[in-house]
C-alpha positions as CSV (number, residue, x, y, z in Angstrom):
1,X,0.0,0.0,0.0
2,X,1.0,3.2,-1.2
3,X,0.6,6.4,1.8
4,X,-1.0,9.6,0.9
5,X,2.1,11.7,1.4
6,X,4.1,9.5,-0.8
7,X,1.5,10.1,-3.9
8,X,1.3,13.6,-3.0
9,X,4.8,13.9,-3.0
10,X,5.0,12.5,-6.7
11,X,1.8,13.9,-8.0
12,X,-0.1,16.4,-6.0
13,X,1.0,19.4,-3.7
14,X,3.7,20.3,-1.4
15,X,3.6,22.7,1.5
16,X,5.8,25.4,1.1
17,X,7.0,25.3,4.1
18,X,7.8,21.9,4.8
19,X,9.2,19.1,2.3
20,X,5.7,17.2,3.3
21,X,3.2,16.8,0.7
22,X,-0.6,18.5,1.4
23,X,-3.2,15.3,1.1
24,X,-6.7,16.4,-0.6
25,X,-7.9,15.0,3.0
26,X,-6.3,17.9,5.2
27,X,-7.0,21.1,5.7
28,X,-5.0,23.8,4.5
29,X,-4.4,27.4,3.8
30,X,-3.9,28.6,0.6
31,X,-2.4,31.9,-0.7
32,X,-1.9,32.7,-3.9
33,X,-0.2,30.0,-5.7
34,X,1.3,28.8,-2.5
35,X,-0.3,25.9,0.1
36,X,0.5,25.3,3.4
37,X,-0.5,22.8,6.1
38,X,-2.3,24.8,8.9
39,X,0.5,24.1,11.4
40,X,3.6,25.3,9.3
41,X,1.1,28.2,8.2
42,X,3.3,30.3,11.3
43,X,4.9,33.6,11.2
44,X,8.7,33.8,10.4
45,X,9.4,35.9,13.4
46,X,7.4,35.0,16.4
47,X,6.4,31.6,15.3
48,X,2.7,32.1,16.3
49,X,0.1,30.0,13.9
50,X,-1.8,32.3,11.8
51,X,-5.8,32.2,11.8
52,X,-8.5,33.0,9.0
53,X,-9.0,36.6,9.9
54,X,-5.3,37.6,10.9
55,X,-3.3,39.9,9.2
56,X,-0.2,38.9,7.3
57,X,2.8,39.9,4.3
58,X,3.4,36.9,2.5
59,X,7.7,36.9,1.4
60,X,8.8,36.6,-1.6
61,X,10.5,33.2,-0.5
62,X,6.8,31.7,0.7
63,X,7.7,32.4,4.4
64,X,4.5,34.5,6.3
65,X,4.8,36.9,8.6
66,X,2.4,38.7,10.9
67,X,1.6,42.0,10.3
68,X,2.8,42.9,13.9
69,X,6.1,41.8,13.3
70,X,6.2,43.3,10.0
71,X,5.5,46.9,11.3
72,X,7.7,46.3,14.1
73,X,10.6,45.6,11.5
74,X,10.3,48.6,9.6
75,X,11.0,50.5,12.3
76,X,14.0,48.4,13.4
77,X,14.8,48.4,9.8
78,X,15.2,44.8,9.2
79,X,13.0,41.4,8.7
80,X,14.4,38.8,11.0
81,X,15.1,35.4,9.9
């Protein structure tokens, strides 16, 4: 028997977080042309998950990050990794 991840892996989506592939079975965020599984849907910075409703920049690299941290690094002048 073949697993879900292994067929997503070779066919279907992979989160663009993680190396994991997204099974048509679990939830997920999308944005844009992106996908993400709802626990590596997090903020680069603080690490918090991100919720429908919560505001966000999405990186040109995939990454999210919350708006909070965002406007807190334009004033330090810097996005930390």
């Amino acid at each position: 028997m073949i697993s879900v991840t292994l067929i997503c892996r070779r066919y279907g989506k992979t989160c663009s977080i993680c190396p994991e592939g997204v099974s048509p079975r679990r939830s997920v965020r999308k944005i844009a042309d992106k996908v993400y599984h709802i626990t590596c849907f997090t903020c680069v910075t603080c690490k918090r998950q991100l919720s429908t409703g919560d505001l966000f920049y999405l990186l040109e690299d995939g990454r999210v990050i919350c708006k909070q941290d965002l406007d807190e690094s334009k004033y330090s002048g810097r996005l930390k990794s």
